[in-house]
Each structure stands twice: as C-alpha cells, then as structure tokens.
C-alpha positions in Angstrom: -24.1 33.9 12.6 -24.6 30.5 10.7 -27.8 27.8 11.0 -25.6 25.5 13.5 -25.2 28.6 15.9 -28.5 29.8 16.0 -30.1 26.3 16.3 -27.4 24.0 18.2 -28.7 20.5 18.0 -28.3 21.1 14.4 -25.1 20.4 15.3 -25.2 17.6 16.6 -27.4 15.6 13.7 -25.6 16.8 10.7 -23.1 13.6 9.4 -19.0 14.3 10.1 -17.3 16.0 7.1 -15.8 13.6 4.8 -12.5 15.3 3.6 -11.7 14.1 0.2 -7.8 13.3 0.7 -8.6 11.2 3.6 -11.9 9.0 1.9 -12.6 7.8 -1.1 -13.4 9.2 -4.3 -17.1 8.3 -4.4 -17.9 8.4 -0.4 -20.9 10.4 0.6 -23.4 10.8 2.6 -27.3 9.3 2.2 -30.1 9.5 4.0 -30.2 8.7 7.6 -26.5 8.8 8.3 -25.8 5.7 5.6 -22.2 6.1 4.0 -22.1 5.3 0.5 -18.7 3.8 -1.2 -19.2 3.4 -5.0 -22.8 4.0 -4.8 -23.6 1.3 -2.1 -24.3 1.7 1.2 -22.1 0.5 3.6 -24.5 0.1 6.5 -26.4 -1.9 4.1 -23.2 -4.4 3.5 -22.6 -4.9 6.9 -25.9 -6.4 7.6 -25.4 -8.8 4.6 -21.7 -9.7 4.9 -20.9 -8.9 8.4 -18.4 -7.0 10.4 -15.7 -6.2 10.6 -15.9 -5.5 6.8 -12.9 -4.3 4.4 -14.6 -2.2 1.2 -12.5 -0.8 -1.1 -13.3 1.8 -4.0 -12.5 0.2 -7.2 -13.1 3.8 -9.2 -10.6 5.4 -6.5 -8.2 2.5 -7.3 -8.4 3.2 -10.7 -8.2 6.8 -10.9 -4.8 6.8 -9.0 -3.8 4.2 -11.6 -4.4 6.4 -14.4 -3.1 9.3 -12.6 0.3 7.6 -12.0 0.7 6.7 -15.6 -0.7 10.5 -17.0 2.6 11.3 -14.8 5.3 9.0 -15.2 3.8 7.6 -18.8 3.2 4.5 -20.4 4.5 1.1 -19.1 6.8 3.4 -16.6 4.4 2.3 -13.2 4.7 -0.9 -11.3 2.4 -1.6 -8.4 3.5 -2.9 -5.5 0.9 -6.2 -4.4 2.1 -6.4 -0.8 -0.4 -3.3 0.2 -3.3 -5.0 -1.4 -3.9 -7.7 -3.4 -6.5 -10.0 -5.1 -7.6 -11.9 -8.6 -9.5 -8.9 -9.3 -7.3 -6.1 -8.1 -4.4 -7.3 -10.0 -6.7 -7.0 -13.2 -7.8 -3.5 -12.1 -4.2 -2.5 -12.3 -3.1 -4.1 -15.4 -6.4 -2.6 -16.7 -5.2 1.0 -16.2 -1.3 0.0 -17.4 0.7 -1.1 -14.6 2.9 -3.6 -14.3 2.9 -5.4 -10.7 5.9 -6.1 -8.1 5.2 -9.3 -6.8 7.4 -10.4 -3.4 5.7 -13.9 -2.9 5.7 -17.0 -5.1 1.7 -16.5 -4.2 1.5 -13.0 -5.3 3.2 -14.0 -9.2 0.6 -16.9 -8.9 -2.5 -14.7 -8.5 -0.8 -12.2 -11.5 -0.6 -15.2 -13.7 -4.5 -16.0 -12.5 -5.5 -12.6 -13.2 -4.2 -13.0 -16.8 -1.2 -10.5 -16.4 1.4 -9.7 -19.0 4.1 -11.7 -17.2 6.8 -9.3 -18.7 5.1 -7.1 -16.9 5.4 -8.6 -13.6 9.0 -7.5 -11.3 9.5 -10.5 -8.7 11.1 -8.6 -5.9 12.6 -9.6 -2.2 15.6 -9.9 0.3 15.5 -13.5 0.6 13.2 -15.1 -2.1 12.8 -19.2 -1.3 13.4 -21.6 -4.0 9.6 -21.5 -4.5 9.5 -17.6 -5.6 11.9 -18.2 -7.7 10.8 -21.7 -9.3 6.9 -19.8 -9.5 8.3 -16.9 -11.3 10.6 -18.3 -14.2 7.4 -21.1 -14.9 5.4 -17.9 -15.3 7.7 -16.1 -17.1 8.3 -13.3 -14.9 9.5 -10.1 -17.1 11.9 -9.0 -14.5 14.0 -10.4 -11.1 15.3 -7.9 -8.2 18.8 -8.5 -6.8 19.0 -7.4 -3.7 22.5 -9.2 -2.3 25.7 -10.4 -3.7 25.1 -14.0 -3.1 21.5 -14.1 -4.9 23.5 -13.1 -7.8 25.1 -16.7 -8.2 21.6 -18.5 -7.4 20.0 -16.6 -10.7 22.8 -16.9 -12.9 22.8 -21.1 -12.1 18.7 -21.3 -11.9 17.3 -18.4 -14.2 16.5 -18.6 -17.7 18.7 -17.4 -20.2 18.5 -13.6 -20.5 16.7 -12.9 -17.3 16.6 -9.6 -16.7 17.3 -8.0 -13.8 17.3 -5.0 -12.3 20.2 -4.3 -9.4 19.0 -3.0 -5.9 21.5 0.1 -5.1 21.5 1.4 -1.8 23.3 5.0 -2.8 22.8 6.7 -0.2 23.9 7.0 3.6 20.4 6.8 5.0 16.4 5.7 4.6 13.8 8.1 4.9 13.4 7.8 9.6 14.4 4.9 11.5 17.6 2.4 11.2 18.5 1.3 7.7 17.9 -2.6 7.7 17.0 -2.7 4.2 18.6 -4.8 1.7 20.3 -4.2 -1.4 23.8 -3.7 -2.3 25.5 -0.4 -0.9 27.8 2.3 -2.9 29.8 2.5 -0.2 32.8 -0.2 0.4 32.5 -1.2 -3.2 29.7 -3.8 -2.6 27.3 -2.5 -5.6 30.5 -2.2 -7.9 31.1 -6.1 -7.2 27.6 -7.1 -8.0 27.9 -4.9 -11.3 30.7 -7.0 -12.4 29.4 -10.4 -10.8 26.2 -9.9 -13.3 28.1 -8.4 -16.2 30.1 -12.0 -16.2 27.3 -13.5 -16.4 26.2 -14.2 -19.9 22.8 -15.6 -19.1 21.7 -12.2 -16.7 20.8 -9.3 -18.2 21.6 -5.8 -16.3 18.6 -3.6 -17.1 18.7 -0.7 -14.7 18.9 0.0 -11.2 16.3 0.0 -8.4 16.1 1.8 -5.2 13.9 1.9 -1.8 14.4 5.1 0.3 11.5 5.1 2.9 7.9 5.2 4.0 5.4 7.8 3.9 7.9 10.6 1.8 6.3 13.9 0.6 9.8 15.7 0.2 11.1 15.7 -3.1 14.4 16.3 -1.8 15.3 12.5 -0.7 14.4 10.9 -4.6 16.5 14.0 -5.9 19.4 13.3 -4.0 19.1 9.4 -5.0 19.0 10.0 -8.7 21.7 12.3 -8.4 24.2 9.6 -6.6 22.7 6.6 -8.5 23.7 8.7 -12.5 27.4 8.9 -10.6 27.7 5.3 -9.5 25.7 4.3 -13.6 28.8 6.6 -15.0 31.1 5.1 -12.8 29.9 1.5 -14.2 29.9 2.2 -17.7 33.9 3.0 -17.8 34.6 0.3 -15.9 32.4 -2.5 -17.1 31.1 -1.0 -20.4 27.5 -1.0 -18.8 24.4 1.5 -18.8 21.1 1.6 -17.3 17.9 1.4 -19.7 16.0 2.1 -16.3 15.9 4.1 -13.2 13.0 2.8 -10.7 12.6 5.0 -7.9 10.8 2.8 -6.1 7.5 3.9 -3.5 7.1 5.1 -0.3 4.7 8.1 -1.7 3.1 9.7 1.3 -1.1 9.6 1.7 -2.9 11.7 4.2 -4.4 9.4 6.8 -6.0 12.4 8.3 -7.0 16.0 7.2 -4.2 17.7 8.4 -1.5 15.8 6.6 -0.3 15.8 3.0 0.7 13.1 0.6 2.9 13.1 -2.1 1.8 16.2 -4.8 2.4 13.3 -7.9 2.1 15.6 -11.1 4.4 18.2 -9.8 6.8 15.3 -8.3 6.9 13.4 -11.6 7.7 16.7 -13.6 10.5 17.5 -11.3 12.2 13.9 -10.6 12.2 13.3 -15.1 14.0 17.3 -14.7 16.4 15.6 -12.1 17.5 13.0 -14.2 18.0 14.1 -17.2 20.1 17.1 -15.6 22.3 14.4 -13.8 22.7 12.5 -16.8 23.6 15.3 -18.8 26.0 16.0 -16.0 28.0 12.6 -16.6 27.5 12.6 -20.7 25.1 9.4 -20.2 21.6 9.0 -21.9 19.0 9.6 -19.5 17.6 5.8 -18.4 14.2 4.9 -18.3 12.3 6.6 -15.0 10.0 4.2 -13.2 7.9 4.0 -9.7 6.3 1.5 -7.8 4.0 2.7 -5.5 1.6 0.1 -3.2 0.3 2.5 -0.4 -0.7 5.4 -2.3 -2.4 3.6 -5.3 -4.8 1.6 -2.8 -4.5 3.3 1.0 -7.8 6.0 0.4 -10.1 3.6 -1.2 -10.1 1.8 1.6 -12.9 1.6 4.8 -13.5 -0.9 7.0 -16.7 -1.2 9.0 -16.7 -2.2 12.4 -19.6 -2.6 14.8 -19.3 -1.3 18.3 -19.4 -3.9 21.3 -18.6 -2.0 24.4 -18.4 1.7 25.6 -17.2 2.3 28.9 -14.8 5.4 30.1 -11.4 5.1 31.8 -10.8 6.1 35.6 -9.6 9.7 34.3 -13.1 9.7 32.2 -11.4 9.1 29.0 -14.0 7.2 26.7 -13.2 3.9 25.0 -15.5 2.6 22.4 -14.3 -1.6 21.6 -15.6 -2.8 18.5 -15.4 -6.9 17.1 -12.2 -6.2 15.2 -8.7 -4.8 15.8 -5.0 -5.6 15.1 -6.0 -8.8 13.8 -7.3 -6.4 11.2 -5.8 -3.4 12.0 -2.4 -3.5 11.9 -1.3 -0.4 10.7 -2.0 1.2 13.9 0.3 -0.8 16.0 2.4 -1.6 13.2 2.8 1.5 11.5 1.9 4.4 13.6 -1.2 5.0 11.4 -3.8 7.6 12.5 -6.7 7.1 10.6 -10.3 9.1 11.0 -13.4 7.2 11.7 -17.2 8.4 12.0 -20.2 6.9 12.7 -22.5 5.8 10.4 -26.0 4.0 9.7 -28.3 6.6 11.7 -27.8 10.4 12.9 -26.2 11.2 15.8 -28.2 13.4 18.4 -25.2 14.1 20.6 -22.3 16.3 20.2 -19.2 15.0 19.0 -16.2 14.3 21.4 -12.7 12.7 21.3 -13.2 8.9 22.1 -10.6 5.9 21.8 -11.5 3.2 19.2 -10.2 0.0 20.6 -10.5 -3.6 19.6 -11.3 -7.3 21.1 -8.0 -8.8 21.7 -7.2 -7.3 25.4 -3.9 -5.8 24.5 -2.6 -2.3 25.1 -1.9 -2.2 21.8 -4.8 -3.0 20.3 -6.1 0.6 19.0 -7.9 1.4 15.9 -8.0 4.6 16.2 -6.8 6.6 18.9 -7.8 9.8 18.7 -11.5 9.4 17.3 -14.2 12.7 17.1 -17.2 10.9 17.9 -21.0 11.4 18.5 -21.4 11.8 22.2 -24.2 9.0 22.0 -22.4 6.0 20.3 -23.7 3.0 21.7 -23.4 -0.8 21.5 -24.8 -1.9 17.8 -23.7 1.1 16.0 -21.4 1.1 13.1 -18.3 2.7 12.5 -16.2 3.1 9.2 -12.5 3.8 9.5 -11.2 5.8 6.3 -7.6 4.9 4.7 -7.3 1.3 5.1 -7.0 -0.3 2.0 -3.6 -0.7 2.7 -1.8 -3.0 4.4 -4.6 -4.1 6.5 -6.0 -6.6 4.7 -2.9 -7.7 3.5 -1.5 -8.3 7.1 -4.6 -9.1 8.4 -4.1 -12.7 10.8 -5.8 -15.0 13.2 -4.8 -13.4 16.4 -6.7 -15.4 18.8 -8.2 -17.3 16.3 -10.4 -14.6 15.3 -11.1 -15.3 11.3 -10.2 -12.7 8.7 -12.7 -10.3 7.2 -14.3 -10.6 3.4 -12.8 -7.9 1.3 -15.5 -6.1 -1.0 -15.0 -4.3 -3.8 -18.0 -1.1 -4.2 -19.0 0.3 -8.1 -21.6 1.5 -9.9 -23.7 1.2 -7.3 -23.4 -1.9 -6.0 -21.1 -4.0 -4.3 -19.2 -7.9 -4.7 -17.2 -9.7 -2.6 -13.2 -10.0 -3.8 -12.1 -12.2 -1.2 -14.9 -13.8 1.3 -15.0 -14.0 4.7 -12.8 -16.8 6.5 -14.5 -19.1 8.6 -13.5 -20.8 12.1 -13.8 -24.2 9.8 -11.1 -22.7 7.4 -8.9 -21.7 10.4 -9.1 -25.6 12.3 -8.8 -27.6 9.2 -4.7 -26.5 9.3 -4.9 -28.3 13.0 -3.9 -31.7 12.7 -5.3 -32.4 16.7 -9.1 -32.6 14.7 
C-alpha cells in the first residue's frame, strides 16, 4: 500500500507529474506549487510581466541544438525560424551551429541583426515577394530555395552571380496525412527534370543539392527512407542527362514531439544513423557519391521549451456538467490547437491544490467554439478565478502565429536561465495595435 492510499488527501496536494518529453529540460517543482523554468519561477513572472505569458527554456533550446548536430554533424543542421523566432534566439542557434531557413524578408533581417553567418542562412518559400528576395541578396543569403518553374527565371535575371540554390523535389506520390498542396517541382510528368535543365542553363545559378518537405509531426523512419531512395534515382537520372550532381540532400523537418505523455517524437540518434545508412546505400546503388545529408527541423528544436502562463477568469460547467475553466488568452495565442490539432498538458501552478484532480476544458476569451487551449485538461477539482495555469509544449508556433484577434495585444516572450529570467520580445500594447489605424 503506498503513502497516497493510506492518507488520501495526500493526493490531492502533491504537484501533477511533470513528464520530461512533454516539459522542459529544467522544469520542476518549488515550494508551494511554484513551477520553475530555467531556475525562475514562473508564478513569480507572471506577477511582474503579466498574463498570458510565453517562457521558453533557453538550456532546452540549446541542448536540442547540440543534439541535432552530435547526429547529423557539423554545418549539416538548418533551423527552421517560422516555429519561433527572435534577435536572441537566432543567436542561440547559430551559437550551437546551425544554420537558419528564413521564409520572410523579416526573418533574413532579424538573422543579419543577430549577427549570423549569412552563408549560413537558406531563404526558403512558395511565392517569395520582390522584398524577400531584394532583403536576402543585400544580406548575402548563402542559399535560395526553388520551389516552381517560373521562380527559376526571376533568380537567374535578379540574383547575384553564383547563387546557389538548392531545387525543391517533390519525389514522391504523397505528404505525410492530408492533401498534398505543397510546392515544389514534382518527378512525375517531367516538371523537376525541366527545372534541372532550366538552372543548369543558367550560368549565373548554381545547383547545389536537392530539398524536400514530406509532412508534419513524422516518427516513421519509413517516409524519409523512401524519399532518399527516389530522390538518388531522379540525382542519377540528372547526371546522365545534364552532367549534374548533388553536393547536398536536405531532408527537410516535420520531426514529431510528444505534446502529451503518451505520444512519441522522432528517436533522432537512431534516425540520423539510419537515414546517412540509407543514402549512402542508394547511392551506391546508382554508382553516385553519396551528397551531403542535411535537416531543418523548427518544431522539434523549440516546441518543449515552451510554456505559456495563463490566469484563469471564469469556471462554470456545461448543461451535461462538463467543466470549463476560460482563462485571458486563447487562439489569439494559441493557435496550434485550432490550427493544428495540438493536445498539449497543462497543470496548475502558484499554490497546492487541495482537491482531487479531474478532466476539465481549458478555454479562452474570444467566444468562439473553437477557441480551446486545451481540451482535455487533468485538473485540481478546486481551480478557481486568479489561479495560474502553465500549458507545456508551446514554444512552437504559438508565438510565431500569435495575432490580434479582437484586438487583444500579443504576449511578451521571455527567455528563463540560470536562474533568472529576460524578456526576448515585450509585451504589445493597445497603443502599438491603434497606431496602424489611420481613423486616430
């Protein structure tokens, strides 16, 4: 018989597990229910910079750096800004050896800000403006994406001499779940053959490698396997017609992360070891040096370092008794969710509970069905009005999507080490939102 069974209420006061793939490196629990990310106390931030709050781990940020290059090596990992980016992250990133795919004009100018290795930086995108592109040649941007035929003859009569660029190939018949509307230029009907030749004309491009996108969320080893494995045909198949070979492979993201503690993400050492095995069989296969492998993960470098604090407003039940806790965020700030189909895990925190815990809905402030942060909570039977919640695995994509659905300004993004805690990007005010409206 344990402690909690013999003396029940026990129970109902000890803090909710924390499981280790779902939170951040450094989150545990202090006295009187506090969360700590990074040595702060979260509790403790809210009540200096407000809620909702976005924290993120910078030691969990940079140990999945350093554990994508210990697999993949050196200068072989790109990160991908869209899930998160700021001044400081950027530098966290270079810091540890990546590179960065920027998809924005804005993203290449906070790389350049951050004091990046522009060689370093991949400009990506299915329809860059003239501004992306103008932004990335004036910063030197190492590398350009081509993702359609016609973007071929914009680079070769706006791009420096020598850009290189890496060719998006869409090899196979599907993505990874859901209708293929991704862009790139397909094996099939010839399409990636004709942009092959289109660049090789071209004596002011320079084809590099290939570059590929298969999905969202992938733990199956199987999908990348077959890619590499139709991309070395379709490289073979290019080098007796057009004389050219790849010097790199990039395999793109899309590595799964567990959101809850039940789910898995991608098992990186073991996948890098096998994908490297892949490749240089295939190329073996078709009597072709094996090209450079590379990834470019955003999600899984940033997505558990992540917690956003929220405080709750409301708590009411439904007419079937199902209990809804509202607190003063949601998809303005929690995308994912609605977006996405993200389940994320959320506990109290700030005091001890003295209720049992029980399945709750967290929803947010914008009167919208959809507007669920998490719907399947485990909650302390007493949650009130005032408490605090954190959500766990939010560093991606919710910041970065974050907007001013009913005019509701964006949280401040804080970054949590040694201890302490400083703000990354601060809070937006109603002032920054009404200064865009011209009616003032």
């Amino acid at each position: 018989m344990t402690l909690t069974e013999i003396l029940p209420t026990l129970r109902s006061s000890l803090p909710a597990h924390l499981e280790p793939a779902v939170w951040p490196r450094t989150a545990g629990w202090g006295a009187g229910g506090e969360l700590r990310v990074g040595g702060a106390g979260l509790a403790a931030l809210a009540e200096k910079h407000g809620t909702p709050l976005f924290v993120v781990d910078e030691s969990d940020v940079r140990e999945r750096c350093r554990a994508y290059v210990a697999a993949f090596g050196a200068d072989a990992v790109d990160y991908t800004a869209k899930a998160l980016l700021s001044i400081d992250i950027a530098r966290w990133v270079a810091d540890e050896g990546l590179g960065l795919y920027a998809g924005s004009a804005g993203e290449v100018r906070v790389a350049a800000l951050a004091g990046l290795d522009m060689r370093r930086v991949v400009l990506y995108g299915s329809a860059k403006s003239p501004e992306d592109l103008e932004t990335a040649y004036a910063a030197g941007v190492g590398t350009i994406v081509v993702e359609s035929l016609g973007e071929i003859t914009r680079l070769a009569a706006t791009a420096p001499t020598g850009q290189r660029v890496l060719l998006r190939v869409l090899a196979g018949p599907e993505p990874a779940g859901g209708q293929d509307r991704r862009f790139g230029v397909r094996v099939a009907g010839g399409e990636a053959a004709a942009a092959v030749a289109r660049i090789a004309a071209q004596p002011g491009l320079r084809l590099a490698g290939f570059d590929c996108s298969l999905g969202h969320q992938l733990s199956r080893f199987s999908l990348y396997e077959r890619e590499i494995g139709r991309l070395c045909e379709f490289a073979a198949a290019m080098r007796r017609a057009h004389g050219v070979e790849p010097e790199q492979l990039n395999l793109g993201g899309g590595h799964a992360v567990a959101y809850r503690p039940a789910e898995l993400g991608l098992a990186l050492d073991a996948f890098a070891a096998r994908m490297r095995g892949v490749l240089h069989l295939e190329a073996d296969r078709h009597g072709m040096a094996a090209p450079r492998l590379t990834v470019s993960p955003g999600r899984a470098v940033v997505a558990r370092a992540g917690v956003t604090v929220y405080r709750v407003l409301a708590v009411t039940r439904t007419q079937g008794g199902d209990r809804l806790v509202a607190v003063d965020g949601g998809m303005s700030d929690c995308p994912a969710t609605a977006l996405c189909g993200s389940r994320h895990s959320a506990v109290l925190l700030g005091r001890d509970a003295h209720a049992a815990a029980g399945p709750a809905a967290v929803v947010g402030r914008h009167n919208d069905a959809d507007d669920v942060v998490v719907p399947d909570a485990d909650l302390p039977g007493d949650v009130r009005p005032g408490d605090l919640l954190a959500v766990a695995g939010t560093g991606a994509y919710h910041h970065a999507r974050a907007t001013n659905f009913h005019l509701v300004a964006r949280p401040a993004l804080l970054a949590a080490a040694d201890g302490g805690a400083r703000v990354l990007i601060r809070r937006e005010t109603l002032d920054d939102m009404l200064v865009r409206d011209a009616g003032r």
